[in-house]
PyMOL Python script that loads the backbone (N, CA, C, O; Angstrom):
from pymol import cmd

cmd.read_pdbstr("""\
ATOM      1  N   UNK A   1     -12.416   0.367  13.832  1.00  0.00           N
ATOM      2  CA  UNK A   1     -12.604   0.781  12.460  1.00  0.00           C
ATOM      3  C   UNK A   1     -11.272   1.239  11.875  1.00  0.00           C
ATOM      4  O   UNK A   1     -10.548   1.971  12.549  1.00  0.00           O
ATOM      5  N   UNK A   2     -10.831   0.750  10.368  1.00  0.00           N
ATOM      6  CA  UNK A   2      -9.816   1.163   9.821  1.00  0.00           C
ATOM      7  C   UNK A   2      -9.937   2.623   9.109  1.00  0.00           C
ATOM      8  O   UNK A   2     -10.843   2.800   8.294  1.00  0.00           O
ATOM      9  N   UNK A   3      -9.323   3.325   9.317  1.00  0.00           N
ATOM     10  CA  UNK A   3      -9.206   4.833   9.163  1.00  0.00           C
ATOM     11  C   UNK A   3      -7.582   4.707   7.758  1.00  0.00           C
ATOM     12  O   UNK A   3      -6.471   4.374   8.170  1.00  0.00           O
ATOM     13  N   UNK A   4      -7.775   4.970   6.541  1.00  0.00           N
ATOM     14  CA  UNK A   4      -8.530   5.001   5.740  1.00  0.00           C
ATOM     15  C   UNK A   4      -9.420   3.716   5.344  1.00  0.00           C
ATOM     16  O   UNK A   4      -8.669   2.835   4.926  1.00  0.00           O
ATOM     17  N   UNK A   5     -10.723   3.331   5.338  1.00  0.00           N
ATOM     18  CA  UNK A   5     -11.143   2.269   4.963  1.00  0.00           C
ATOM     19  C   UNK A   5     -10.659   1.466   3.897  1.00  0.00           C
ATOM     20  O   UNK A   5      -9.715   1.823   3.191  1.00  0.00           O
ATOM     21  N   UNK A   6     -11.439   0.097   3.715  1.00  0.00           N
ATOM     22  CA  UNK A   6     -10.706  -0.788   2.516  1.00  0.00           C
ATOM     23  C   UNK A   6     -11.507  -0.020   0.991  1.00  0.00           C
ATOM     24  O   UNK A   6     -11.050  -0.052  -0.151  1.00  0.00           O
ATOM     25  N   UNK A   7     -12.945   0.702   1.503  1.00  0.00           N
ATOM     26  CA  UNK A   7     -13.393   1.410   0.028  1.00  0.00           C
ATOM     27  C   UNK A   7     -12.465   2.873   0.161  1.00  0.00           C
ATOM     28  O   UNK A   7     -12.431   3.460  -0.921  1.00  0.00           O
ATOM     29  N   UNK A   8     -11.825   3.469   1.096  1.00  0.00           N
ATOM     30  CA  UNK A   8     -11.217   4.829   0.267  1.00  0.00           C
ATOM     31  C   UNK A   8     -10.290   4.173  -0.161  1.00  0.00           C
ATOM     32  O   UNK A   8     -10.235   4.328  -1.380  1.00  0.00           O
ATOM     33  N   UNK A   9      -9.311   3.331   0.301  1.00  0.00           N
ATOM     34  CA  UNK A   9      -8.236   3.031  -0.722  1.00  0.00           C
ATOM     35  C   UNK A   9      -8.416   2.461  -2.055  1.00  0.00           C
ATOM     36  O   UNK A   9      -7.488   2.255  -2.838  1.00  0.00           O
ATOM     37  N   UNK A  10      -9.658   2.212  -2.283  1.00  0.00           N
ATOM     38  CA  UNK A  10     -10.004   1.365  -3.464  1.00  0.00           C
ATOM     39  C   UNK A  10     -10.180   2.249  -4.413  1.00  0.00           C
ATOM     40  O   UNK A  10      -9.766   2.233  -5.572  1.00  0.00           O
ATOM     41  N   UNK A  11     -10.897   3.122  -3.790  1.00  0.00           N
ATOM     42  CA  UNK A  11     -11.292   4.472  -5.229  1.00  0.00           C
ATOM     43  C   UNK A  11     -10.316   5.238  -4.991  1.00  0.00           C
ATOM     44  O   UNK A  11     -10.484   6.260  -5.656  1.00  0.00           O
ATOM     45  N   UNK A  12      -9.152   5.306  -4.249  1.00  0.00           N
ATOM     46  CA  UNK A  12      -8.157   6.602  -4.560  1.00  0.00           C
ATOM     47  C   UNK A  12      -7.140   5.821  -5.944  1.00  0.00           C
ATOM     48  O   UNK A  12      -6.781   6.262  -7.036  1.00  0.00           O
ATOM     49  N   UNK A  13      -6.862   4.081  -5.034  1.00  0.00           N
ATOM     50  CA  UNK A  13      -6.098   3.236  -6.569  1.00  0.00           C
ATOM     51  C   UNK A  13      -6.911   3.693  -7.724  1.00  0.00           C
ATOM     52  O   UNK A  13      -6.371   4.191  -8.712  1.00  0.00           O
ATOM     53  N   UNK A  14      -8.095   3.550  -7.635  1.00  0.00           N
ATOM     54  CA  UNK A  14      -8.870   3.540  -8.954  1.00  0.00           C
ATOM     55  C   UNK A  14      -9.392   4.668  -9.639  1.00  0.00           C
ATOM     56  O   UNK A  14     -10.297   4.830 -10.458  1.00  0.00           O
ATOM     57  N   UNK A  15      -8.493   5.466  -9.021  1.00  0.00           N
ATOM     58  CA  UNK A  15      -9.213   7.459  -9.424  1.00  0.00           C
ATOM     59  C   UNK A  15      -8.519   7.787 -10.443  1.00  0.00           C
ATOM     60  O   UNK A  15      -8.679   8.978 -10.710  1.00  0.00           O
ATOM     61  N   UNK A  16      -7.608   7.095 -11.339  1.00  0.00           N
ATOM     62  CA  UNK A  16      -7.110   7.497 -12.419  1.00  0.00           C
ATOM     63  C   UNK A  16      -7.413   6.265 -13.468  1.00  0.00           C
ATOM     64  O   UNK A  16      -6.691   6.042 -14.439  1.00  0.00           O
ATOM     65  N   UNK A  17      -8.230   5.730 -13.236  1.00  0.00           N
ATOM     66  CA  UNK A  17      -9.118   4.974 -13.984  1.00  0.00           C
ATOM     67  C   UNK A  17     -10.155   5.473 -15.008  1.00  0.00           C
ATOM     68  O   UNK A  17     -10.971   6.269 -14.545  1.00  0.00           O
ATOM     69  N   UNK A  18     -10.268   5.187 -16.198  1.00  0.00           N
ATOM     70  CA  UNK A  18     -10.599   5.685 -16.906  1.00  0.00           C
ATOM     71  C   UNK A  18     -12.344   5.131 -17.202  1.00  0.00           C
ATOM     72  O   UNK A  18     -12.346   4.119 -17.904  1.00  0.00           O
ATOM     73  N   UNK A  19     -13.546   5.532 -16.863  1.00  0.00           N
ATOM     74  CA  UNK A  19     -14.775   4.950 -17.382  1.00  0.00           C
ATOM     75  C   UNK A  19     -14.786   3.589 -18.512  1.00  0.00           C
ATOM     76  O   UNK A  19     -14.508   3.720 -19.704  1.00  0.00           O
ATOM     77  N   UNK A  20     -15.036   2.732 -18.083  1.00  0.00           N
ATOM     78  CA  UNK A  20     -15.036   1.562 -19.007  1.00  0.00           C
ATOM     79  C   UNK A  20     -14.250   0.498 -19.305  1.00  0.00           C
ATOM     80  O   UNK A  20     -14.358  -0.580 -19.888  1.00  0.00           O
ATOM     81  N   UNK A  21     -12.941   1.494 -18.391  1.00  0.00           N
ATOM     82  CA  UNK A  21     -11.620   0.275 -18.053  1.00  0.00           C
ATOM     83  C   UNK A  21     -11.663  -0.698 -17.073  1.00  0.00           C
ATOM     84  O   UNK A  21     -12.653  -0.620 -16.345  1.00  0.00           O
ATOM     85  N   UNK A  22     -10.871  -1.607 -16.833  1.00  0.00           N
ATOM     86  CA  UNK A  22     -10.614  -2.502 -15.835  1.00  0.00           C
ATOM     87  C   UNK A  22     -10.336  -1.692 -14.694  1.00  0.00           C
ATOM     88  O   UNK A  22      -9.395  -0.910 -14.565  1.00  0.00           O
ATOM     89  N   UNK A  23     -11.029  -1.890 -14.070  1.00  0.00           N
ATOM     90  CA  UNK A  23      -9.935  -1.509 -11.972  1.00  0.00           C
ATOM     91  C   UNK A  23      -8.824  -2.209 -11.645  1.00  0.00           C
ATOM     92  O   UNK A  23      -8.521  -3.401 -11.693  1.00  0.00           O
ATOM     93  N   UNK A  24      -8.042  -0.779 -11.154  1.00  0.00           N
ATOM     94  CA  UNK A  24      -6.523  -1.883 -10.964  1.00  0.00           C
ATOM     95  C   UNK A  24      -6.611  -2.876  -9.962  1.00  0.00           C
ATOM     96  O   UNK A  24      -5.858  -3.844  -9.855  1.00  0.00           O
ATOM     97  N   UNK A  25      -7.896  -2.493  -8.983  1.00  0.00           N
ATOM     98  CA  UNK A  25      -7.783  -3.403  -7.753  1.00  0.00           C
ATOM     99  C   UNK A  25      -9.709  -3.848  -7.736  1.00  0.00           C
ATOM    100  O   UNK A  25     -10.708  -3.130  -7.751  1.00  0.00           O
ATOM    101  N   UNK A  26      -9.563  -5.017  -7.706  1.00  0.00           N
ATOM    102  CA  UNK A  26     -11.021  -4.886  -7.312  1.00  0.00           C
ATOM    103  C   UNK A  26     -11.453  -5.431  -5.874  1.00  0.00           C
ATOM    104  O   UNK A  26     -12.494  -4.971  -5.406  1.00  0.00           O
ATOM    105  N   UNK A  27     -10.970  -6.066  -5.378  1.00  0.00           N
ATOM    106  CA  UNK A  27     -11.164  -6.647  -3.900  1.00  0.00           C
ATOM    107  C   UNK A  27     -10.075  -6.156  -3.181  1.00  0.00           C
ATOM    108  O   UNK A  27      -8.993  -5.775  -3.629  1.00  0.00           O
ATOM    109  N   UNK A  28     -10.646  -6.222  -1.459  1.00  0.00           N
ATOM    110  CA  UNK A  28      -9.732  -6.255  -0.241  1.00  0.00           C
ATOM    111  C   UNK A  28      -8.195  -7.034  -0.693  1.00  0.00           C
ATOM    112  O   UNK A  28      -7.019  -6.681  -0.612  1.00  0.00           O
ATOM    113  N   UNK A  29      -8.608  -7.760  -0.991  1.00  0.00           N
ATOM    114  CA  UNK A  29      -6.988  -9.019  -1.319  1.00  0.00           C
ATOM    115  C   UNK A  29      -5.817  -8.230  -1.771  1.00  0.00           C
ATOM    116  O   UNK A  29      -4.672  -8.174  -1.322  1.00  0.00           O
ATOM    117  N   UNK A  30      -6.501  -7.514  -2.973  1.00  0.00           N
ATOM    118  CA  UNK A  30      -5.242  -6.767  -3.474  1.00  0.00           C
ATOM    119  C   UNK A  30      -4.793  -5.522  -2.438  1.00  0.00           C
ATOM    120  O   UNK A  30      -3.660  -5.076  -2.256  1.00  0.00           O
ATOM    121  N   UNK A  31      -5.870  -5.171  -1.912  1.00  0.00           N
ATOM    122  CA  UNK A  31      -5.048  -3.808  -1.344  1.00  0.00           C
ATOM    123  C   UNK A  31      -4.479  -4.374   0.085  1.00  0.00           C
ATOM    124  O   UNK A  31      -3.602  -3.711   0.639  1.00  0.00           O
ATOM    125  N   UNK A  32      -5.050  -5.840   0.831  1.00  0.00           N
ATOM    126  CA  UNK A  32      -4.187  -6.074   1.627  1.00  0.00           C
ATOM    127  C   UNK A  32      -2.893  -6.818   1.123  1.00  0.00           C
ATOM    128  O   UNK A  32      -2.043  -6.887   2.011  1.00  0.00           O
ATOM    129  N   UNK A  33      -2.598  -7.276   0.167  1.00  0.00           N
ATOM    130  CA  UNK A  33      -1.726  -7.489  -0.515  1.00  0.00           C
ATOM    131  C   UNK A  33      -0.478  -6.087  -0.962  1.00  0.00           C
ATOM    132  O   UNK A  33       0.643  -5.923  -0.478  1.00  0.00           O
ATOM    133  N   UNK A  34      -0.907  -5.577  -1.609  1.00  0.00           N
ATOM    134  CA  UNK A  34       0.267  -4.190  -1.697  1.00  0.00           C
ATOM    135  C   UNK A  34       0.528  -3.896  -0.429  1.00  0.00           C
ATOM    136  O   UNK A  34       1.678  -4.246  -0.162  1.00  0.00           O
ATOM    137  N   UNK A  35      -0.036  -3.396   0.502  1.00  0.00           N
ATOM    138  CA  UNK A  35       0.494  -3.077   1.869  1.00  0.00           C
ATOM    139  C   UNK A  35       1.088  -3.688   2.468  1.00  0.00           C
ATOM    140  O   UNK A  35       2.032  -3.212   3.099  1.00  0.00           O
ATOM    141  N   UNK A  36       0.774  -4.974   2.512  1.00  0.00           N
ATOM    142  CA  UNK A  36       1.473  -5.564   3.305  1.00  0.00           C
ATOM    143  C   UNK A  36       3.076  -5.820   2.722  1.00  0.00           C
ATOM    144  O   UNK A  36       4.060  -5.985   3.444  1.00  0.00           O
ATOM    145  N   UNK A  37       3.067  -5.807   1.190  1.00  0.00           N
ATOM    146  CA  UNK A  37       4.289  -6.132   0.510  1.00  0.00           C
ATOM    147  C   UNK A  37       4.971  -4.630   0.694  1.00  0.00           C
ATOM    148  O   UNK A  37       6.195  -4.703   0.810  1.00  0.00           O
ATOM    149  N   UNK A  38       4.488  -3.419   0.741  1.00  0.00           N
ATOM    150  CA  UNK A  38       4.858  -2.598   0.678  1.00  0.00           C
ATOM    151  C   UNK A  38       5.910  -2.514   2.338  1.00  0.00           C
ATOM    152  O   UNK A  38       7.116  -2.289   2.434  1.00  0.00           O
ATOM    153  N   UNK A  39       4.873  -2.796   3.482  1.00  0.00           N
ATOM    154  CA  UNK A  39       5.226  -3.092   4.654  1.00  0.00           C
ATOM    155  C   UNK A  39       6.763  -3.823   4.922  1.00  0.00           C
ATOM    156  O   UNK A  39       7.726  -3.558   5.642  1.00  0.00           O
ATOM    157  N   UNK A  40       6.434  -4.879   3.936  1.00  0.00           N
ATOM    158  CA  UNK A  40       7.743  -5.560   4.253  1.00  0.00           C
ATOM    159  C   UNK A  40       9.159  -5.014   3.808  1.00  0.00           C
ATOM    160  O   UNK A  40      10.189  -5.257   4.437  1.00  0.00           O
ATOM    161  N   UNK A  41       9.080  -3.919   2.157  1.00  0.00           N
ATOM    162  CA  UNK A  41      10.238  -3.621   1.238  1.00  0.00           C
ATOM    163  C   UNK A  41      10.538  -2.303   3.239  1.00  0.00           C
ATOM    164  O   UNK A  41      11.576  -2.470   3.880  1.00  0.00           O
ATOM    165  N   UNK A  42       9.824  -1.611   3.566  1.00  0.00           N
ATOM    166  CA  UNK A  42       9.963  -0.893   5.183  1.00  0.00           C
ATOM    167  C   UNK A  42      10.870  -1.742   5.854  1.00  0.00           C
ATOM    168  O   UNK A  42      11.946  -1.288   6.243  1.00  0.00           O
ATOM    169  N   UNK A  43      10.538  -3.005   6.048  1.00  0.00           N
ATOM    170  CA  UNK A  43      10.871  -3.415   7.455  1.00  0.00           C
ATOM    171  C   UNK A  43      12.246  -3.906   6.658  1.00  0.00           C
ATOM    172  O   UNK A  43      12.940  -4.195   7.634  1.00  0.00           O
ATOM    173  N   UNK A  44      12.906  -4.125   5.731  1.00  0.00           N
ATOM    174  CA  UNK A  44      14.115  -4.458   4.910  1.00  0.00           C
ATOM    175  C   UNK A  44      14.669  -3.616   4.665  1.00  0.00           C
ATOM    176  O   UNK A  44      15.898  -3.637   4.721  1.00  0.00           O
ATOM    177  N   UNK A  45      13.873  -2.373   4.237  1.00  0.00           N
ATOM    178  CA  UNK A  45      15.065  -0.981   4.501  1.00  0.00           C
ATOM    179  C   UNK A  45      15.411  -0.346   5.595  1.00  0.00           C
ATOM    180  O   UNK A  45      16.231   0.568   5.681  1.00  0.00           O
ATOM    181  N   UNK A  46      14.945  -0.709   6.224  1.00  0.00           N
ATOM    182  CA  UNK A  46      15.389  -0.308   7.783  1.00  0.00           C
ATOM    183  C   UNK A  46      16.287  -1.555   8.546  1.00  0.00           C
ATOM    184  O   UNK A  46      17.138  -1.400   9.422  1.00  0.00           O
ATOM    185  N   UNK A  47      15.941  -2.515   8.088  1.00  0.00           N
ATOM    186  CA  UNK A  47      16.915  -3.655   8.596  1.00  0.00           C
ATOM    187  C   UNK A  47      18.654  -3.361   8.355  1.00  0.00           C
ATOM    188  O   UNK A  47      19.652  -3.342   9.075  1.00  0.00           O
ATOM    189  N   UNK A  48      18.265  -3.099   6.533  1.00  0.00           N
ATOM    190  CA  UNK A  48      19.320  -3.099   6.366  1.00  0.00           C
ATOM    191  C   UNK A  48      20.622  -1.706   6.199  1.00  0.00           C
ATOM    192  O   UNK A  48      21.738  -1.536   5.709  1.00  0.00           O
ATOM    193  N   UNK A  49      19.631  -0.991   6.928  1.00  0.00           N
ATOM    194  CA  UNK A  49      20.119  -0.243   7.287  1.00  0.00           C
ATOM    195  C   UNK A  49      20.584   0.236   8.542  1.00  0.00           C
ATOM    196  O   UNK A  49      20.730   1.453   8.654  1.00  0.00           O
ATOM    197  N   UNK A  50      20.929  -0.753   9.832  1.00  0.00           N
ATOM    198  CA  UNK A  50      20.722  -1.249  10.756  1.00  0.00           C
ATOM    199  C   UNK A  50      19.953   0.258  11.730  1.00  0.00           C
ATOM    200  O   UNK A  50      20.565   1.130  12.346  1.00  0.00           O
ATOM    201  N   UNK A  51      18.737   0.127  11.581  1.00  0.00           N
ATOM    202  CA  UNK A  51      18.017   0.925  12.716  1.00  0.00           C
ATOM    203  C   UNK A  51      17.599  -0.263  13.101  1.00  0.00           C
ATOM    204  O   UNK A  51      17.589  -1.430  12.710  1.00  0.00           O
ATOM    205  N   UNK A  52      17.111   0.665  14.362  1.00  0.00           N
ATOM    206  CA  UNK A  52      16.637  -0.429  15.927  1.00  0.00           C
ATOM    207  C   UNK A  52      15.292  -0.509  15.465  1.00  0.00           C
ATOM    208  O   UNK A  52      14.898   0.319  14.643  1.00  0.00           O
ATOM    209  N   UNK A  53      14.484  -1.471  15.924  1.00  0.00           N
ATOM    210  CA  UNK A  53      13.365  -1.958  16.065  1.00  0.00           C
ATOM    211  C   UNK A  53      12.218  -1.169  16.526  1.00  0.00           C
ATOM    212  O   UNK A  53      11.057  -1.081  16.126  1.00  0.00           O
ATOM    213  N   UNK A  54      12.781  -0.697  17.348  1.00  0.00           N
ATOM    214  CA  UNK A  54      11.815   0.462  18.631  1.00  0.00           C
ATOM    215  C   UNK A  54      11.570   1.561  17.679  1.00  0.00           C
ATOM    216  O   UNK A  54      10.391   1.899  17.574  1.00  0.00           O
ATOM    217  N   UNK A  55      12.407   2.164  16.992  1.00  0.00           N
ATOM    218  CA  UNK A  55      11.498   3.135  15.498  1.00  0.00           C
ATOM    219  C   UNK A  55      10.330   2.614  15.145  1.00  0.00           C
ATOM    220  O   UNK A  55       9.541   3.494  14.803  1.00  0.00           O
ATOM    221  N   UNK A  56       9.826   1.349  15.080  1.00  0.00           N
ATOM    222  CA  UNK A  56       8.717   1.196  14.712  1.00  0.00           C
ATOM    223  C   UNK A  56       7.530   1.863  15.482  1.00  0.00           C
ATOM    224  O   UNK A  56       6.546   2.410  14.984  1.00  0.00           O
ATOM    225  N   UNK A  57       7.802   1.718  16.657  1.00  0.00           N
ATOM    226  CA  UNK A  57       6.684   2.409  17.573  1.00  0.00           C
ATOM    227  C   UNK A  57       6.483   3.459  17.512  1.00  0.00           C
ATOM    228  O   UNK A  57       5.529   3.774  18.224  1.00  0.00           O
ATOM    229  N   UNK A  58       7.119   4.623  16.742  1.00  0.00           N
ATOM    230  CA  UNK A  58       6.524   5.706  16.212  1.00  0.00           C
ATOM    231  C   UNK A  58       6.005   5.673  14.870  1.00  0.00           C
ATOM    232  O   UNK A  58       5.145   6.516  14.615  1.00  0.00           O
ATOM    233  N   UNK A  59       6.308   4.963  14.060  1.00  0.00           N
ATOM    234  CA  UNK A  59       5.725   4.583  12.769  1.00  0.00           C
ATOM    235  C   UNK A  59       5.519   3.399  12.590  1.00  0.00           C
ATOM    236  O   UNK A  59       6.595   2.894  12.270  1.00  0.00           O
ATOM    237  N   UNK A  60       4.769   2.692  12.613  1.00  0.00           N
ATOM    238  CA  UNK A  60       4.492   1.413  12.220  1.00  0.00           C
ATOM    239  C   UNK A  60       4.885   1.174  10.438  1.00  0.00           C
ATOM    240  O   UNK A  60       4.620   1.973   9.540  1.00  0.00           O
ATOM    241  N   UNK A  61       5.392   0.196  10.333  1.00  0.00           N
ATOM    242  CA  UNK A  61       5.555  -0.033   8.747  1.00  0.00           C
ATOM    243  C   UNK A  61       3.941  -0.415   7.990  1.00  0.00           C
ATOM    244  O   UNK A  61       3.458   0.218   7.050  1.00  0.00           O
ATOM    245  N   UNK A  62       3.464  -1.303   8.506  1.00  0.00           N
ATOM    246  CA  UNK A  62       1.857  -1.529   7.720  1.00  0.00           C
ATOM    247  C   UNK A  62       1.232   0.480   7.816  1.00  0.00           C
ATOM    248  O   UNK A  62       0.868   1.190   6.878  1.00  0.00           O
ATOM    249  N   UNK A  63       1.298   0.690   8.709  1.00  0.00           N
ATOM    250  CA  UNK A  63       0.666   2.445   8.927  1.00  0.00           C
ATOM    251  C   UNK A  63       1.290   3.320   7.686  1.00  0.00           C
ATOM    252  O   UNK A  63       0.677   4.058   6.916  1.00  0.00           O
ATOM    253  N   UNK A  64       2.571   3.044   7.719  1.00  0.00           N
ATOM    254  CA  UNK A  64       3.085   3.817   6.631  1.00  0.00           C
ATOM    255  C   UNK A  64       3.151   3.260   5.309  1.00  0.00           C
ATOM    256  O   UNK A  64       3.714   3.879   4.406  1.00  0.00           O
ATOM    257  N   UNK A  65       2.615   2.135   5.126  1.00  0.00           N
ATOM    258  CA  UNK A  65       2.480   1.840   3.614  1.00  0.00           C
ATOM    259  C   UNK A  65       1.245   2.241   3.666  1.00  0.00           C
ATOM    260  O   UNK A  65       1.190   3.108   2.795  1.00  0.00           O
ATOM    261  N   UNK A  66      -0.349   2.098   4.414  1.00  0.00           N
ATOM    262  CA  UNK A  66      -1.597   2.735   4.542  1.00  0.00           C
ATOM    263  C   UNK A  66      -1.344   4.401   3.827  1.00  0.00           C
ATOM    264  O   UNK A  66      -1.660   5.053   2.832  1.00  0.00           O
ATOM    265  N   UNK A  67      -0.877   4.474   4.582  1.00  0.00           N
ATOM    266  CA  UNK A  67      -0.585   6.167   4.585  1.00  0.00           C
ATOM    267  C   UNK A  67      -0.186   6.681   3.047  1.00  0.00           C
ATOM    268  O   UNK A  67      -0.740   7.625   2.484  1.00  0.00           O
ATOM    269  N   UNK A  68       0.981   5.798   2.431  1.00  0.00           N
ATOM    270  CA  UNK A  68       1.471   6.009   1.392  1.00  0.00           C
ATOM    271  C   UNK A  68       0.488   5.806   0.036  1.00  0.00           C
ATOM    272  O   UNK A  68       0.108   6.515  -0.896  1.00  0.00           O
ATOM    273  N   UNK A  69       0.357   4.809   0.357  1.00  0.00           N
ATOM    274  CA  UNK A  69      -1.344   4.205  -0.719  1.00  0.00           C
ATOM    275  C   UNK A  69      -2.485   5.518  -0.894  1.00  0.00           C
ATOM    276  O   UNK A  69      -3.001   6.061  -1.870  1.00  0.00           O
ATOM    277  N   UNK A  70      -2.546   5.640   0.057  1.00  0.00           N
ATOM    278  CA  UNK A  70      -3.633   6.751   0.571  1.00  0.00           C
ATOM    279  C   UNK A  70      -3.441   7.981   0.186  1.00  0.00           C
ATOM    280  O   UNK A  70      -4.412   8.538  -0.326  1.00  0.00           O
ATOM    281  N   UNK A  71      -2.520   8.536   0.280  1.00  0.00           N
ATOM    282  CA  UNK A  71      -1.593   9.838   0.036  1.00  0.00           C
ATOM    283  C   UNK A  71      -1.464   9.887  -1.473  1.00  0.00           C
ATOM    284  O   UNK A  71      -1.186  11.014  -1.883  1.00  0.00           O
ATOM    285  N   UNK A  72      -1.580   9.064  -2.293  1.00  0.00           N
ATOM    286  CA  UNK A  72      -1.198   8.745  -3.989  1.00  0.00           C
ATOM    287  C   UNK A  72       0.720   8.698  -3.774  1.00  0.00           C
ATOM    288  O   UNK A  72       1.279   8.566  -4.863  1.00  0.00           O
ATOM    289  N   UNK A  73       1.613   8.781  -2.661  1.00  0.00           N
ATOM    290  CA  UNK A  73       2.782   8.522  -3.010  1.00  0.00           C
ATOM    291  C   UNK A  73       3.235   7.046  -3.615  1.00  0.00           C
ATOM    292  O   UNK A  73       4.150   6.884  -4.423  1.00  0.00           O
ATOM    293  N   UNK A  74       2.433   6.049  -3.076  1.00  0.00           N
ATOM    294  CA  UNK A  74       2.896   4.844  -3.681  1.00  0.00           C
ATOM    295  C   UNK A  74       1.248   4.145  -4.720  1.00  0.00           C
ATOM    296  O   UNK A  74       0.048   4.191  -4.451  1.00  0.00           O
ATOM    297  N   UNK A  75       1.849   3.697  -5.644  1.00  0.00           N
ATOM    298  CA  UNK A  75       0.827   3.270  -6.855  1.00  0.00           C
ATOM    299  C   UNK A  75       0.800   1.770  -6.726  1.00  0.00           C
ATOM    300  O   UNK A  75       1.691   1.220  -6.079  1.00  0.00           O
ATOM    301  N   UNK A  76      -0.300   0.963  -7.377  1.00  0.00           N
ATOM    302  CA  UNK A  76      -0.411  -0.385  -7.581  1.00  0.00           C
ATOM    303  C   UNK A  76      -0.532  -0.715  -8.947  1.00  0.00           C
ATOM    304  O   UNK A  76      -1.444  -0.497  -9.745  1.00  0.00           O
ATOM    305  N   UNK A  77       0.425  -1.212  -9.053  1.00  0.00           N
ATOM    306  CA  UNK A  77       0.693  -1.005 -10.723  1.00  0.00           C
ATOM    307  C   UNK A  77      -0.268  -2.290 -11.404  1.00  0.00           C
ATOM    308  O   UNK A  77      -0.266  -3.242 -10.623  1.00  0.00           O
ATOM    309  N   UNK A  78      -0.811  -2.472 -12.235  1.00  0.00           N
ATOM    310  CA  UNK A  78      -2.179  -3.257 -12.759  1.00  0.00           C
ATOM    311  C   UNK A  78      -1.294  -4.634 -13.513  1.00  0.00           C
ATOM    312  O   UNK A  78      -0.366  -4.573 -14.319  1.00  0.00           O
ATOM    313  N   UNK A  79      -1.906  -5.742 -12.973  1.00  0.00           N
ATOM    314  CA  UNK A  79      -1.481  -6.988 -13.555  1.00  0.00           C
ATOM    315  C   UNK A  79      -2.190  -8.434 -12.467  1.00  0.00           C
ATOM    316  O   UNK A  79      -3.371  -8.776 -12.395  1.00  0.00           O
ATOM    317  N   UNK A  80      -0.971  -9.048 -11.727  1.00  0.00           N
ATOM    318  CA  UNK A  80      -1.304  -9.735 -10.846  1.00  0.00           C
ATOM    319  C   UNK A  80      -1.919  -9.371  -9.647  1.00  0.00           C
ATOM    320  O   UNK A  80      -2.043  -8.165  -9.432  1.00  0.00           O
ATOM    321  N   UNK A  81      -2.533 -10.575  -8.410  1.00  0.00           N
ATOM    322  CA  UNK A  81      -3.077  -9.906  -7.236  1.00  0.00           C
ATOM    323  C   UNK A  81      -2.208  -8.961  -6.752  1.00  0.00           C
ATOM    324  O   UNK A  81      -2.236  -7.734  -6.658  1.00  0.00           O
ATOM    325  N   UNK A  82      -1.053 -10.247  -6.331  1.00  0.00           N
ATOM    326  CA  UNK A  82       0.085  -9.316  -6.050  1.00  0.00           C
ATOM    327  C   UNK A  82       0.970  -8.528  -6.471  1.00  0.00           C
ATOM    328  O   UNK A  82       2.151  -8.849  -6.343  1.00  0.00           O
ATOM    329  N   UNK A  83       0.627  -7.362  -7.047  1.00  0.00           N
ATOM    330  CA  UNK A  83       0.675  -6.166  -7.977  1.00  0.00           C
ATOM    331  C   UNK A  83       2.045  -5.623  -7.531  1.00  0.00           C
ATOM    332  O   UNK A  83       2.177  -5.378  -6.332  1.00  0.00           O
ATOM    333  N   UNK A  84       3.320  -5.356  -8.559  1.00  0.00           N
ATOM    334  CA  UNK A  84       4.454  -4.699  -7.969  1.00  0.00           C
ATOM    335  C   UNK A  84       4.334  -3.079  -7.686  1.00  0.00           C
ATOM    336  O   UNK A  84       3.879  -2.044  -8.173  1.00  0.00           O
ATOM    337  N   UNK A  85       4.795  -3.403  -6.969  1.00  0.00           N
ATOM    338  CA  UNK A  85       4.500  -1.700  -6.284  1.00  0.00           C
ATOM    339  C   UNK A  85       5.366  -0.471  -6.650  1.00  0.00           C
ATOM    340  O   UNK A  85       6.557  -0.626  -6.379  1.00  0.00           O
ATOM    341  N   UNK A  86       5.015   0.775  -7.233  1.00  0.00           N
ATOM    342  CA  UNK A  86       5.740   2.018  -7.271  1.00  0.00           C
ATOM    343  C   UNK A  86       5.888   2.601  -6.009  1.00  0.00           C
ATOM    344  O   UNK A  86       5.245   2.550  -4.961  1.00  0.00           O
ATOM    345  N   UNK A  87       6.836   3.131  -6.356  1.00  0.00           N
ATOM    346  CA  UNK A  87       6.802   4.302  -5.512  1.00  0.00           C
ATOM    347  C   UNK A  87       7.558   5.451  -5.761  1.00  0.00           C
ATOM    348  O   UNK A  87       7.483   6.416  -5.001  1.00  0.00           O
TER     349      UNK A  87
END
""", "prot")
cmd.dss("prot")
cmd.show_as("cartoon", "prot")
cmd.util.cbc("prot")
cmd.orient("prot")
């Protein structure tokens, strides 16, 4: 089981949603979509910043974009599936 699920991340994106508006996200797609894009801008700042690989094993990059989503630090900004990401 995924710990936060695909519905808490859905209503935390969508908790500043206003009654009657569009949802920024309405399916799994999008929120595996931001994470995973989020995942990757991780694994490029750390590249290029030359850390080692083996950091990951205390933080996973997909875990810490979860985390970030979850936390309200990073937003899904409303448009395409693949929604550009704040942070």
């Amino acid at each position: 089981m995924l710990h936060p699920s695909y519905s808490d991340l859905m209503n935390v994106v969508n908790s500043d949603v206003e009654e009657g508006e569009t949802p920024v996200v309405n399916s799994r797609y999008s929120i595996v979509m931001a994470t995973s894009k989020r995942a990757r801008q991780i694994i490029a700042r750390q590249s290029r910043a030359g850390e080692d690989m083996k950091a990951f094993s205390v933080s996973k990059p997909l875990s810490k974009a979860v985390e970030e989503l979850y936390t309200g630090q990073l937003k899904i900004l409303p448009g395409e599936e693949t929604a550009e990401l704040e942070s």
